[in-house]
C-alpha positions as CSV (number, residue, x, y, z in Angstrom):
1,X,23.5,-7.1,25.9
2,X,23.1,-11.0,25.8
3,X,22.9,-13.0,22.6
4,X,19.6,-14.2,24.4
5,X,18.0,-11.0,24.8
6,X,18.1,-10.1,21.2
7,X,14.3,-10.8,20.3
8,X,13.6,-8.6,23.2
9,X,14.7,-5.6,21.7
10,X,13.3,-5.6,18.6
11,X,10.6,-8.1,16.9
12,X,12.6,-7.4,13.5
13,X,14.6,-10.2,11.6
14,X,17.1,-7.4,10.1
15,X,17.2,-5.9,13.7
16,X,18.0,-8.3,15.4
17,X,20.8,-10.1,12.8
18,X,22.6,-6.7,13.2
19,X,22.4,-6.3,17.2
20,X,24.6,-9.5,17.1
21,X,26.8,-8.3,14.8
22,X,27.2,-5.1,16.6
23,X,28.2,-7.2,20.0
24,X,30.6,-9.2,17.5
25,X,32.0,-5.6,16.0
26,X,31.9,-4.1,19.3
27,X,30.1,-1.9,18.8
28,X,28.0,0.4,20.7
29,X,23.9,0.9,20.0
30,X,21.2,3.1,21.4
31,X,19.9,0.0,23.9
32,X,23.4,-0.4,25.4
33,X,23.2,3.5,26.2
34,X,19.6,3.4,27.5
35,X,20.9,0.2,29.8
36,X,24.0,2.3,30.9
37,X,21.8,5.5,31.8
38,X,19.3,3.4,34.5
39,X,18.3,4.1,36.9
40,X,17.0,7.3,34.9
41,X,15.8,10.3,36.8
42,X,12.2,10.0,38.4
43,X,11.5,13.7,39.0
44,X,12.4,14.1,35.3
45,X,10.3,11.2,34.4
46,X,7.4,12.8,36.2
47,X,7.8,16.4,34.9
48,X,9.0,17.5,38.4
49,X,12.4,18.7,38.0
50,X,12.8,22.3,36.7
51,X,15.9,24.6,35.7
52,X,14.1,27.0,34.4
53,X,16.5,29.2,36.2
54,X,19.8,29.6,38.4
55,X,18.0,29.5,42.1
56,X,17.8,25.9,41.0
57,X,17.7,23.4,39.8
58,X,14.7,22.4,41.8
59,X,12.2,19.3,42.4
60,X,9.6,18.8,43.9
61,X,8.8,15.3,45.9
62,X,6.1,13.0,44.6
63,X,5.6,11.3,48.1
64,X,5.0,14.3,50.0
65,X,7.8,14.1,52.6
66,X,10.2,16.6,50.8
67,X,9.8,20.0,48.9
68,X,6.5,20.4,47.6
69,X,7.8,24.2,45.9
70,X,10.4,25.2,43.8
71,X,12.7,28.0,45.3
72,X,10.3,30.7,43.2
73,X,7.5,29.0,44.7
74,X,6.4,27.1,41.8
75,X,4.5,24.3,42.8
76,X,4.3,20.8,41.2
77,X,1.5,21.5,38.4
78,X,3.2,24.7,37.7
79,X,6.2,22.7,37.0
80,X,5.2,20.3,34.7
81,X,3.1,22.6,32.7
82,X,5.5,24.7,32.2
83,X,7.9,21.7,31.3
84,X,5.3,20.2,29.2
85,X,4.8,23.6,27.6
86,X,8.7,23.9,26.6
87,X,8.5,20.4,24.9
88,X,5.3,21.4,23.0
89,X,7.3,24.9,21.4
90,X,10.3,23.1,20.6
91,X,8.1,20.3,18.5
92,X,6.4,23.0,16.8
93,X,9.6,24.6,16.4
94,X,11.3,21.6,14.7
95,X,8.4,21.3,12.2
96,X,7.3,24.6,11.6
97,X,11.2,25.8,10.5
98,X,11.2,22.8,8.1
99,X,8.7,24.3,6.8
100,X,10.0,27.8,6.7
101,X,12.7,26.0,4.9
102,X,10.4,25.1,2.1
103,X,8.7,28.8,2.4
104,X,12.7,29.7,1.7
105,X,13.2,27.7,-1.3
106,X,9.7,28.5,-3.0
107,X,10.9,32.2,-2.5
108,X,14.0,31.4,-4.1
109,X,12.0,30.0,-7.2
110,X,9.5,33.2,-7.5
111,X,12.9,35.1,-7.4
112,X,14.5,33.7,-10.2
113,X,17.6,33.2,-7.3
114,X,18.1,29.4,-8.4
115,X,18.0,26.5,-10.7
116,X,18.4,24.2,-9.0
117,X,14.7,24.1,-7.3
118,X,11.6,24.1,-9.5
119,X,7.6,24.1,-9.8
120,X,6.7,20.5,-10.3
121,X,2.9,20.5,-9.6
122,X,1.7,24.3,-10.9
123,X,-1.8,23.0,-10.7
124,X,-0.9,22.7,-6.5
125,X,0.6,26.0,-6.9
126,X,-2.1,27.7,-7.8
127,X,-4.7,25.9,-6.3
128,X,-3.3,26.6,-2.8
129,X,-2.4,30.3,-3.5
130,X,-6.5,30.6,-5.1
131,X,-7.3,28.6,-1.9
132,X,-5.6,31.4,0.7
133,X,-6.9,34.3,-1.2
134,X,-4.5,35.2,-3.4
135,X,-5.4,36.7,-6.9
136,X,-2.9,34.5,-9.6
137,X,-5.3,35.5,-12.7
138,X,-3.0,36.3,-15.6
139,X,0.2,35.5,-13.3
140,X,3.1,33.7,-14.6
141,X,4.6,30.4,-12.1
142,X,7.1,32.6,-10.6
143,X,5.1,35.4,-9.6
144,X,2.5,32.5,-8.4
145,X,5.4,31.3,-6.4
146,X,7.2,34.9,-5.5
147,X,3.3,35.8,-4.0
148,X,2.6,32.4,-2.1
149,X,5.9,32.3,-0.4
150,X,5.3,35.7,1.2
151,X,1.6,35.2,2.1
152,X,3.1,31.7,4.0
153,X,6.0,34.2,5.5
154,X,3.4,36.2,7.1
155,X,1.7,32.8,8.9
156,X,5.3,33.0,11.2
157,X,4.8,36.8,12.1
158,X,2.8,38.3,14.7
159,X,0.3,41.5,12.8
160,X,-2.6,38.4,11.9
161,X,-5.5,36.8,13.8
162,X,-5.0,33.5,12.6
163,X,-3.0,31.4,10.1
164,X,-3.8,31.3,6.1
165,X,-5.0,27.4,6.2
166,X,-7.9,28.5,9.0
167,X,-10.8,27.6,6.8
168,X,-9.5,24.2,6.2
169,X,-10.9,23.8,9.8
170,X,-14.6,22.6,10.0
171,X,-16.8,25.9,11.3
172,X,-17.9,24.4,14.6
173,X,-13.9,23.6,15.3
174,X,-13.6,27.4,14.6
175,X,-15.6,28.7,16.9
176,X,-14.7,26.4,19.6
177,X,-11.4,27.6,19.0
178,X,-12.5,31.1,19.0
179,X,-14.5,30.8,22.2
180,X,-11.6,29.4,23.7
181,X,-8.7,32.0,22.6
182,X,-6.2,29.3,21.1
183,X,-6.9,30.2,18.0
184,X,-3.6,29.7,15.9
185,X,-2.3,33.1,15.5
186,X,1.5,33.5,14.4
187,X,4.1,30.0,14.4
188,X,6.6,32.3,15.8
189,X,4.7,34.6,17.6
190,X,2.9,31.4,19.6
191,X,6.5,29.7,20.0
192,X,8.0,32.7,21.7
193,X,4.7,33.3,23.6
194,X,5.1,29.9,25.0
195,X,9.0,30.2,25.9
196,X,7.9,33.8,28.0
197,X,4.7,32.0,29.7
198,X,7.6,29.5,31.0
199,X,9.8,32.1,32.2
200,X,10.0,32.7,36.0
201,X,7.2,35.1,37.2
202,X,5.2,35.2,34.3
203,X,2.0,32.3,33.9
204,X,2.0,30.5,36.9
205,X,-1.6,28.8,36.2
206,X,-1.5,24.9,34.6
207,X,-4.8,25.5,33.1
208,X,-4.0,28.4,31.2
209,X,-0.1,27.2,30.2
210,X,-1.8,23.9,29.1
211,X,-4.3,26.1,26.9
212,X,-1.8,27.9,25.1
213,X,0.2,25.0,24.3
214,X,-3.1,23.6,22.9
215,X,-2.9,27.0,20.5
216,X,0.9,26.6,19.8
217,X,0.7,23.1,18.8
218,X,-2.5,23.7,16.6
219,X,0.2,26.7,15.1
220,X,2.3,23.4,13.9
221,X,-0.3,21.6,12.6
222,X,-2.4,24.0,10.9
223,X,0.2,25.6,9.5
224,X,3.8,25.0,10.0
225,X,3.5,21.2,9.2
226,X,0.6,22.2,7.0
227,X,2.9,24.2,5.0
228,X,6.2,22.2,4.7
229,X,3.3,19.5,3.4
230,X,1.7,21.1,0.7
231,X,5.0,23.3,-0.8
232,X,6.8,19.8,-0.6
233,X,4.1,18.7,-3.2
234,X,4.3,21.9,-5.1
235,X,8.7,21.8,-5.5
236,X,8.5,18.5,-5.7
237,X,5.4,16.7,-6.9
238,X,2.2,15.3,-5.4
239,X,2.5,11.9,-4.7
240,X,0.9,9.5,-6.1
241,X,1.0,5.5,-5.2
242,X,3.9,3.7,-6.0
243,X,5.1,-0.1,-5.5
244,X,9.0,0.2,-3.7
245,X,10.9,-1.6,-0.8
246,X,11.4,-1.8,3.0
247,X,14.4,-3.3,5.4
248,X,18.1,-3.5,5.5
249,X,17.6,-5.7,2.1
250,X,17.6,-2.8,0.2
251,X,20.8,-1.9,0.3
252,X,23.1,-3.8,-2.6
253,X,26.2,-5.3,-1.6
254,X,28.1,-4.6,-5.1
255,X,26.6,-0.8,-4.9
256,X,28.0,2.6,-3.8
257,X,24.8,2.7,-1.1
258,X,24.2,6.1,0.2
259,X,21.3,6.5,2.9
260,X,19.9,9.8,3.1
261,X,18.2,11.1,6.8
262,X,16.6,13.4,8.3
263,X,13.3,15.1,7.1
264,X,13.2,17.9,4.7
265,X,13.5,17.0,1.2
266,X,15.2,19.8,-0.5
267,X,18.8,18.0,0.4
268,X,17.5,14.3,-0.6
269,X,15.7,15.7,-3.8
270,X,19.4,16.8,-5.1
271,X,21.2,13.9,-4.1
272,X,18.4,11.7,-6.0
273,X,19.8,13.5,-8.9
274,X,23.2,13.1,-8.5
275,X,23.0,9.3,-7.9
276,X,21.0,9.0,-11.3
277,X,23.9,11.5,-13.5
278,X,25.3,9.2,-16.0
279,X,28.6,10.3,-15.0
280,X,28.9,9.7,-11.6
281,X,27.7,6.4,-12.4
282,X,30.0,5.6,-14.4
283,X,33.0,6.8,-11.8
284,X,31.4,4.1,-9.5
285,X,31.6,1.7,-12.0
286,X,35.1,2.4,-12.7
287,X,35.6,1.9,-8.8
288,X,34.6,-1.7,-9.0
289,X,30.7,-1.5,-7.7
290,X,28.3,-1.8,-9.9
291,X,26.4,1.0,-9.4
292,X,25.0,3.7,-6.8
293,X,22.3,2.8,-4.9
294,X,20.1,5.3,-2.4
295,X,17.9,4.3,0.3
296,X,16.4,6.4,3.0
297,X,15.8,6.5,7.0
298,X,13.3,8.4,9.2
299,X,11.1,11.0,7.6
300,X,13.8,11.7,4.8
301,X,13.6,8.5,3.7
302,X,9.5,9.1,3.7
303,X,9.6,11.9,1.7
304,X,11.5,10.3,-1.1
305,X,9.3,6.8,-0.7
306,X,6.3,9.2,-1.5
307,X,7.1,10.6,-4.4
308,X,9.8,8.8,-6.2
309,X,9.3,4.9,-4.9
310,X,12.7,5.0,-3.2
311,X,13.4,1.9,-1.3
312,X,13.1,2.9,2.9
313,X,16.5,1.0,4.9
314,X,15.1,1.4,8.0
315,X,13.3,3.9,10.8
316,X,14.4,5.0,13.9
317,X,16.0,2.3,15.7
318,X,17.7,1.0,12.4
319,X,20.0,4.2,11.5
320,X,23.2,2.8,14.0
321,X,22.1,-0.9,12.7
322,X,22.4,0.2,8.7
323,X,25.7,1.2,9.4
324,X,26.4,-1.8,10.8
325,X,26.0,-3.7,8.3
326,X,29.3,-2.9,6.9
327,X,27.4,-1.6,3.3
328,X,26.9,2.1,3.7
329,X,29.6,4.5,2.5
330,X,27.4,7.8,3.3
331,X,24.7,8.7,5.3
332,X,23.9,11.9,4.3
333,X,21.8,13.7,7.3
334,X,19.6,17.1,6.9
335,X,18.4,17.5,10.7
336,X,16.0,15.9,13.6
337,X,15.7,12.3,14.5
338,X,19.8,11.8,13.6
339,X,21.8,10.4,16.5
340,X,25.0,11.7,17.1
341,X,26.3,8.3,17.7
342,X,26.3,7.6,14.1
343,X,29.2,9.4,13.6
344,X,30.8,6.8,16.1
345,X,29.3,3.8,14.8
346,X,30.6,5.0,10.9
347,X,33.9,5.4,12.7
348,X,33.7,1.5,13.1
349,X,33.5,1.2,9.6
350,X,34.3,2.6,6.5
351,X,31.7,5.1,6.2
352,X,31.5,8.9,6.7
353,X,28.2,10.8,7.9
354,X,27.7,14.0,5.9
355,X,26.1,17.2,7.5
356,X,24.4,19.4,5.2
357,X,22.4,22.2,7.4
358,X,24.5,25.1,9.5
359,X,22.0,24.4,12.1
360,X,23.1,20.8,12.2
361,X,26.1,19.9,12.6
362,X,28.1,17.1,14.1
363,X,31.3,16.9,16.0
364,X,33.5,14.7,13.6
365,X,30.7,14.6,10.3
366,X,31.9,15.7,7.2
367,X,30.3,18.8,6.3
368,X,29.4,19.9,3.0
369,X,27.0,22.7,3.0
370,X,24.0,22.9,0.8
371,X,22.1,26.3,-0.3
372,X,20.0,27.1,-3.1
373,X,22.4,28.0,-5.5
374,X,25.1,25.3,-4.9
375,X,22.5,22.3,-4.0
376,X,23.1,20.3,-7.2
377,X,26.7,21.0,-7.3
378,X,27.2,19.8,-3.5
379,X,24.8,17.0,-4.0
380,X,27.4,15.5,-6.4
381,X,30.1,16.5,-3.5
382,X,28.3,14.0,-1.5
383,X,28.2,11.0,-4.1
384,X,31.7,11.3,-5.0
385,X,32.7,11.2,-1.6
386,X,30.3,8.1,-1.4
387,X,32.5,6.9,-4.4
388,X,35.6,7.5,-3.0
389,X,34.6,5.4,0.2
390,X,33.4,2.5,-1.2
391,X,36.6,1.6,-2.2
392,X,37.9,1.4,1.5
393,X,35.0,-1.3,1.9
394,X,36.2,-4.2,4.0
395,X,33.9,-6.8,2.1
396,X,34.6,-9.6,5.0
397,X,32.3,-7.0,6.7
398,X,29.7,-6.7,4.9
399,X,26.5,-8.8,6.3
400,X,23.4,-7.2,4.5
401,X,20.5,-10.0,6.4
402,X,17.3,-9.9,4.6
403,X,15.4,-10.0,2.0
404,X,13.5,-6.7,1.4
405,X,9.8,-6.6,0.9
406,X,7.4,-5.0,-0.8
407,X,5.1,-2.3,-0.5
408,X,3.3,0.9,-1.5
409,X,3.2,4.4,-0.6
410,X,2.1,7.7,-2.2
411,X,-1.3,8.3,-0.6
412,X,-1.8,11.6,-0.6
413,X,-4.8,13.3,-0.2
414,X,-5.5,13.7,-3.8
415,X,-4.4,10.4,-4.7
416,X,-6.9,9.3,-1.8
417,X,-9.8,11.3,-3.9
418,X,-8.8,10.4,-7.3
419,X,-8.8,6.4,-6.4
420,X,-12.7,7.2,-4.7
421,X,-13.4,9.1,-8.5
422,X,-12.7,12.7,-7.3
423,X,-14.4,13.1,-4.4
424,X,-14.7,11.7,-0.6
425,X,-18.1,10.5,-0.8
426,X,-17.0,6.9,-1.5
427,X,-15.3,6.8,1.7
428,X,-18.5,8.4,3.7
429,X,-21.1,5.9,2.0
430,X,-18.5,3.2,3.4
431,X,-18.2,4.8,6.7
432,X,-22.1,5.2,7.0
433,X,-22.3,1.8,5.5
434,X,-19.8,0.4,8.7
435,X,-18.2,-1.3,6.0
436,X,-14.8,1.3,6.9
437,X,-16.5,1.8,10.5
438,X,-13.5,4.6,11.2
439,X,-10.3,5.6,10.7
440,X,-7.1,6.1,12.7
441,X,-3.9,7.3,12.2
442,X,-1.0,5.9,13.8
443,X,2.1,7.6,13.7
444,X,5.6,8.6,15.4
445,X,8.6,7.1,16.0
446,X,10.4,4.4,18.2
447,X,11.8,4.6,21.3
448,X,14.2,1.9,23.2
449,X,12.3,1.6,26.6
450,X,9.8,-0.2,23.9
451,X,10.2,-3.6,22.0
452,X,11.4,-2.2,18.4
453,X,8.0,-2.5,16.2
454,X,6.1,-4.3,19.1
455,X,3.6,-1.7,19.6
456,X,3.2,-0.1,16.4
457,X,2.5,-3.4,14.7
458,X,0.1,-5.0,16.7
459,X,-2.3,-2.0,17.3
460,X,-1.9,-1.4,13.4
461,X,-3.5,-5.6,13.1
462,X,-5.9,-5.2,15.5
463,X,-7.2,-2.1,14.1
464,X,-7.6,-3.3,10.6
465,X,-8.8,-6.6,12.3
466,X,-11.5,-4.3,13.4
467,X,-12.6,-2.7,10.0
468,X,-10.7,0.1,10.5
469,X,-8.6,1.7,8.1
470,X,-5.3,3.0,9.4
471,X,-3.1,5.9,8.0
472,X,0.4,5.9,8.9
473,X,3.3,8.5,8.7
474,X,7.1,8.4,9.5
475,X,8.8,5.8,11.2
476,X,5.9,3.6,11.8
477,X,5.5,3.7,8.1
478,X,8.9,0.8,8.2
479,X,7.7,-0.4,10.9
480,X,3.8,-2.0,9.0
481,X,6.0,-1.8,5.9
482,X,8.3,-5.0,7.2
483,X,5.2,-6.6,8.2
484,X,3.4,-6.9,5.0
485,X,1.0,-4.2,6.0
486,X,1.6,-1.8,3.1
487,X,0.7,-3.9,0.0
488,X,-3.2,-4.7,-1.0
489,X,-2.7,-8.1,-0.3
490,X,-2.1,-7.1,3.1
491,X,-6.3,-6.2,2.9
492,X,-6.8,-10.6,3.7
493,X,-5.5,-9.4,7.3
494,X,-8.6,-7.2,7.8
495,X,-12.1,-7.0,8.6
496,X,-14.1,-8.1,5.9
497,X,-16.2,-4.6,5.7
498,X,-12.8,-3.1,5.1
499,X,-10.7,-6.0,3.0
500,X,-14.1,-5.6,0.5
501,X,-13.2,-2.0,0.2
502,X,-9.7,-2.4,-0.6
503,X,-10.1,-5.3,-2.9
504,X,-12.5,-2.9,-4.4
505,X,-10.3,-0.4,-5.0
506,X,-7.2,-2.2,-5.1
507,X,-5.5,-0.9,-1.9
508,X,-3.4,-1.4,1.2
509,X,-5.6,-1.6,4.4
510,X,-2.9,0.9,5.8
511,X,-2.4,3.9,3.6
512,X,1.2,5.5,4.3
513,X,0.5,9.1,4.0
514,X,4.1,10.6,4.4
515,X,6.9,11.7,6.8
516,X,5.6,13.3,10.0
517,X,5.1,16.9,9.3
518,X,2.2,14.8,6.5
519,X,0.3,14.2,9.7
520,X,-1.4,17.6,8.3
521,X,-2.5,15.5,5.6
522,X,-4.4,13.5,8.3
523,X,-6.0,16.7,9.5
524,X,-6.9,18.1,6.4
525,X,-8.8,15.3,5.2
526,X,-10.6,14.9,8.7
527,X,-11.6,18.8,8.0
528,X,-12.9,17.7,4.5
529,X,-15.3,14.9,6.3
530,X,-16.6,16.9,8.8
531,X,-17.2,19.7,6.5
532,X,-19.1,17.4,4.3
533,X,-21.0,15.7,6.8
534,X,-21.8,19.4,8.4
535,X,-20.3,18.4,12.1
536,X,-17.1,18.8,14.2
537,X,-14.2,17.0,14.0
538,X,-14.8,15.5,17.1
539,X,-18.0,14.4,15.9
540,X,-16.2,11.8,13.3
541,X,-15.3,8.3,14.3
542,X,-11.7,8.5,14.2
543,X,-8.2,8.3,16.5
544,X,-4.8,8.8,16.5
545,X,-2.2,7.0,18.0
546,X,1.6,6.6,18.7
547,X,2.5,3.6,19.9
548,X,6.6,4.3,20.5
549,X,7.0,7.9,20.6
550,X,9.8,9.6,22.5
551,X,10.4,13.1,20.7
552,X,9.0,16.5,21.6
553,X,7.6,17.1,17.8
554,X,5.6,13.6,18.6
555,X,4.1,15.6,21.6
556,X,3.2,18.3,19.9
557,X,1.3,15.9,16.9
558,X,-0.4,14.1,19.7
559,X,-1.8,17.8,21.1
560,X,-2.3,19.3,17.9
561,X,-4.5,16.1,17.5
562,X,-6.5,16.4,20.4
563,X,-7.2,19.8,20.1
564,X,-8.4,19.6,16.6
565,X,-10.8,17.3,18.2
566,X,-9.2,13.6,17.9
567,X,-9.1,11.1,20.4
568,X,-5.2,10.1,21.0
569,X,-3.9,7.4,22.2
570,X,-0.2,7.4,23.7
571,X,2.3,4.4,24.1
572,X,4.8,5.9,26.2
573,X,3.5,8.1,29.6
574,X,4.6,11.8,28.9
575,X,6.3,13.7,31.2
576,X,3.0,14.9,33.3
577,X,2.3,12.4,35.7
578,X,3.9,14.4,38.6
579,X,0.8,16.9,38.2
580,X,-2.6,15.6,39.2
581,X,-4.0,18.5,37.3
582,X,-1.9,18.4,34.4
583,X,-2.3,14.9,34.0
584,X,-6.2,15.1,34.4
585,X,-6.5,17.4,31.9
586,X,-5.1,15.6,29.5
587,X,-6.6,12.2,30.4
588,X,-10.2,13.6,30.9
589,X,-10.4,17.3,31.6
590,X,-9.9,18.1,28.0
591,X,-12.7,16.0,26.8
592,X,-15.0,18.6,27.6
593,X,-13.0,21.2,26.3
594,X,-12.0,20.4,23.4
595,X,-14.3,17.3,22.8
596,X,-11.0,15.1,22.8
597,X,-8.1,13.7,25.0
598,X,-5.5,11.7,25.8
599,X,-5.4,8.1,26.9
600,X,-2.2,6.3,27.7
601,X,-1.6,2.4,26.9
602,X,1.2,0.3,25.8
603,X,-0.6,-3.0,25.0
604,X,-1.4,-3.0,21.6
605,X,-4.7,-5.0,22.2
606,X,-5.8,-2.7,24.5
607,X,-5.1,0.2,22.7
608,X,-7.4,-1.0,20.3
609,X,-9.9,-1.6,22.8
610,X,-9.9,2.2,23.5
611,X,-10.3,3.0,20.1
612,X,-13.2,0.9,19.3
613,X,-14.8,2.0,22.0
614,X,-14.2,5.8,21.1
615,X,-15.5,4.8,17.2
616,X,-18.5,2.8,18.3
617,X,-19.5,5.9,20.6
618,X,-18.9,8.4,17.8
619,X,-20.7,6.3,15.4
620,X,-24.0,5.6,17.1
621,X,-24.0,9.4,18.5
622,X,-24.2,9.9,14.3
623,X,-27.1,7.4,14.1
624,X,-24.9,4.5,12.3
625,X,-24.6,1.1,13.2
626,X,-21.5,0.9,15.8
């Protein structure tokens, strides 16, 4: 790319100080690859191409002049439903086995099978179990734990009628659901459902392939997500806010830095505690640095920002650009989100990428495989590797370009409820009030066919211009972080309704929430509103949004969303727009199904525009002031 063209990648300083050094290093980033791949495929684009099976692959012609069937006869809204219904199981898929991960490790603890992993909020523990029915009178943490993990095993299987978070879910959304038939039934059993729908000769109807990927994706956020949320919180605390640090600055040029990426915490957790053992620090002390620093990226990163105030390098966009910065001896990966260019990139450098899942590896990582009996002991695998690298660091290489910043994270849902004194009706005396006249949560990743930031900044100012208070998750979390957004001074940038709130209460104006599968956090605490106001969901003025998405778990958010009964705002056109009937469903049709839909929009100002309008219609339909 062009020195000149640099600001219109990415509206970051750090961003774009290392997309020059990368031309100067020669090396190769994700916008050079998008470049290379144009012109990109227009059936695909559309949802119109399908391999489904060997008669094809097949298209079908969006101007009419050429086939208008697959070989099986499929015809166009077939096609993309089904296509649209493939991306929605593997985004639930992704999630939902990160969260059978954590189901894995809890089952480990009630087992006695390791030491490594512990119980570090009991109280959660048993809440939740209490919460799904369970009986934990008298019963030690273990058996708690042992009893909790196979209730949640059972959410995957196929013998129940729904999953054991259902009554979370306001009555009215219930019974929609019920009336419906997408009631969440199984994680697995949807999943599979989904992937024999798709098959050739099986549902050939849009309508009814759209419907059960409304089910499927309310499977990942009801319980899969849901899930991997709350036993994060149990293993490894609740989070609570914490002050900490954003952008490339916080990596330490006379440090060991390791970056750990990815999204489940149970490999970033151990290598937290290996970077803090007195005796590996003082090994990288003897190796010259100073000391060992750790950073994260992507929803790994989050995870670790929530609950132990660990400084965030960078989101999406950023992980080939850390590495370039000459700094990084490991990044240490667990799976999803990690491009598998970065083992290239580290190849520029001195720097090794470290696998740490079997179902994740990388041609030409470094693998060092983690389980639950060997977790710590690999973890300090991983830092003395880190240890070892550092001292083939080029320092003429080095360029660390910013500053960091400041922010603060930890919002969970009980830290939300023990800063309004216990209870939400704080935050419904200000909604009623218009002082907070909604809520939105804007979330997902970034993608290069969009200015890096651009999107997910500007609709994040224009919605807390507008007294609205914005919840964020994942990478968009760097992105408002960067920008000031995530500290309470950042509450002079809003409306004055919702800058007196947060002053009040000493606050950001956007409240990061957690890594992506924490958008369940969003919809649990839009269940405890409606439930307390006595109305739907859909009934509460609030939206989602992402701004820069571009993976097939962001899809499955965005449905999961809609179907619970939020209005969702995309910045990127999914793959639909090749069926009229797919893509009025979404845009309109669903409204009147499921009370909700989909609007797409990549100007930030307008984006906002759409949301206000849905808030102000929600509000007055509640008799409040718009």
């Amino acid at each position: 790319m062009a020195k000149q063209d640099l600001h219109a990648y990415s509206i970051c300083e750090d961003a774009q100080a290392m997309l020059a050094k990368a031309q100067k290093d020669g090396v190769e980033t994700v916008w050079d690859r998008l470049k290379a791949q144009q012109p990109q495929c227009g059936f695909c684009e559309l949802g119109l191409s399908c391999r489904n099976c060997v008669m094809g692959p097949c298209r079908i012609d969006p101007f009419g002049d050429g086939p208008q069937r697959g070989i099986c006869g499929a015809d166009a809204d077939v096609i993309v439903a089904r296509n649209f219904g493939r991306m929605v199981a593997a985004g639930a898929a992704a999630h939902s086995d990160h969260g059978r991960d954590l189901v894995e490790t809890l089952l480990a603890i009630g087992e006695g099978a390791t030491t490594d992993y512990a119980i570090r909020d009991e109280a959660k523990l048993r809440r939740i179990a209490e919460e799904v029915g369970l009986d934990v009178a008298g019963k030690d943490v273990k058996e708690v734990a042992l009893a909790l993990a196979e209730q949640f095993y059972g959410d995957f299987g196929s013998r129940r009628g729904s999953v054991s978070f259902i009554d979370r879910v306001p009555a009215k959304r219930r019974e929609l659901w019920k009336a419906l038939d997408i009631t969440p039934r199984g994680i697995d059993r949807d999943v599979v459902e989904m992937m024999h729908r798709t098959h050739m000769g099986v549902d050939n109807d849009a309508v009814n392939i759209c419907l059960h990927a409304a089910r499927l994706s309310l499977a990942d956020g009801w319980a899969g997500s849901m899930i991997a949320t709350e036993l994060s919180d149990v293993i490894f605390g609740t989070p609570t806010p914490r002050p900490s640090k954003v952008n490339l600055g916080v990596l330490k040029e006379d440090h060991v830095n390791i970056l750990v990426h990815g999204h489940s915490p149970i490999v970033s957790e151990m290598i937290l505690a290996a970077v803090r053992d007195p005796a590996l620090v003082a090994r990288a002390k003897a190796a010259g640095a100073a000391g060992i620093n750790l950073a994260g990226l992507c929803c790994t990163g989050n995870e670790l920002l929530m609950r132990q105030g660990i400084p965030m390098a960078g989101n999406h966009l950023m992980t080939e650009l850390a590495l370039v910065t000459g700094a990084v001896e490991v990044i240490v990966v667990d799976y999803q989100c990690i491009m598998p260019s970065l083992v290239t990139v580290a190849g520029c450098y001195h720097s090794c990428i470290v696998t740490t899942s079997p179902k994740a590896k990388f041609t030409g990582a470094t693998h060092i495989a983690f389980d639950m009996q060997n977790a710590r002991q690999q973890a300090a695998a991983v830092v003395e590797l880190a240890i070892e690298r550092y001292k083939e660091r080029d320092p003429a290489r080095v360029d660390i370009p910013v500053a960091p910043v400041d922010i603060v994270s930890g919002f969970s849902n009980e830290a939300v409820l023990a800063a309004l004194g216990g209870t939400a009706a704080p935050l419904i005396d200000a909604i009623k009030a218009g002082k907070i006249r909604g809520a939105v949560g804007i979330v997902g990743c970034n993608n290069p066919k969009v200015k890096h930031d651009y999107q997910n900044v500007h609709l994040i100012r224009e919605c807390i211009k507008r007294d609205l208070l914005v919840l964020v998750t994942g990478c968009v979390t760097v992105s408002a972080g960067k920008q000031g957004l995530l500290v309470p001074g950042a509450a002079d940038m809003a409306g004055p309704g919702l800058s007196e709130v947060c002053k009040a209460l000493g606050i950001p104006p956007v409240l990061h929430v957690g890594s992506c599968v924490d958008n369940s956090r969003i919809l649990q605490l839009c269940g405890m509103l409606a439930t307390a106001l006595g109305v739907d969901i859909a009934d509460l003025p609030v939206a989602a949004a992402a701004p820069e998405w571009y993976s097939e778990k962001a899809a499955t958010i965005g449905l999961y969303a809609v179907a619970s009964g939020i209005f969702t705002v995309l910045g990127v056109e999914p793959p639909i727009l090749g069926s009229k009937t797919v893509t009025d469903l979404a845009l309109s049709g669903l409204e009147g199904v499921v009370g909700a839909s989909f609007a797409v929009e990549g100007d930030p100002v307008k984006a906002a525009d759409l949301i206000d309008t849905r808030i102000r219609t929600k509000r007055q339909a509640l008799g409040l002031t718009p």
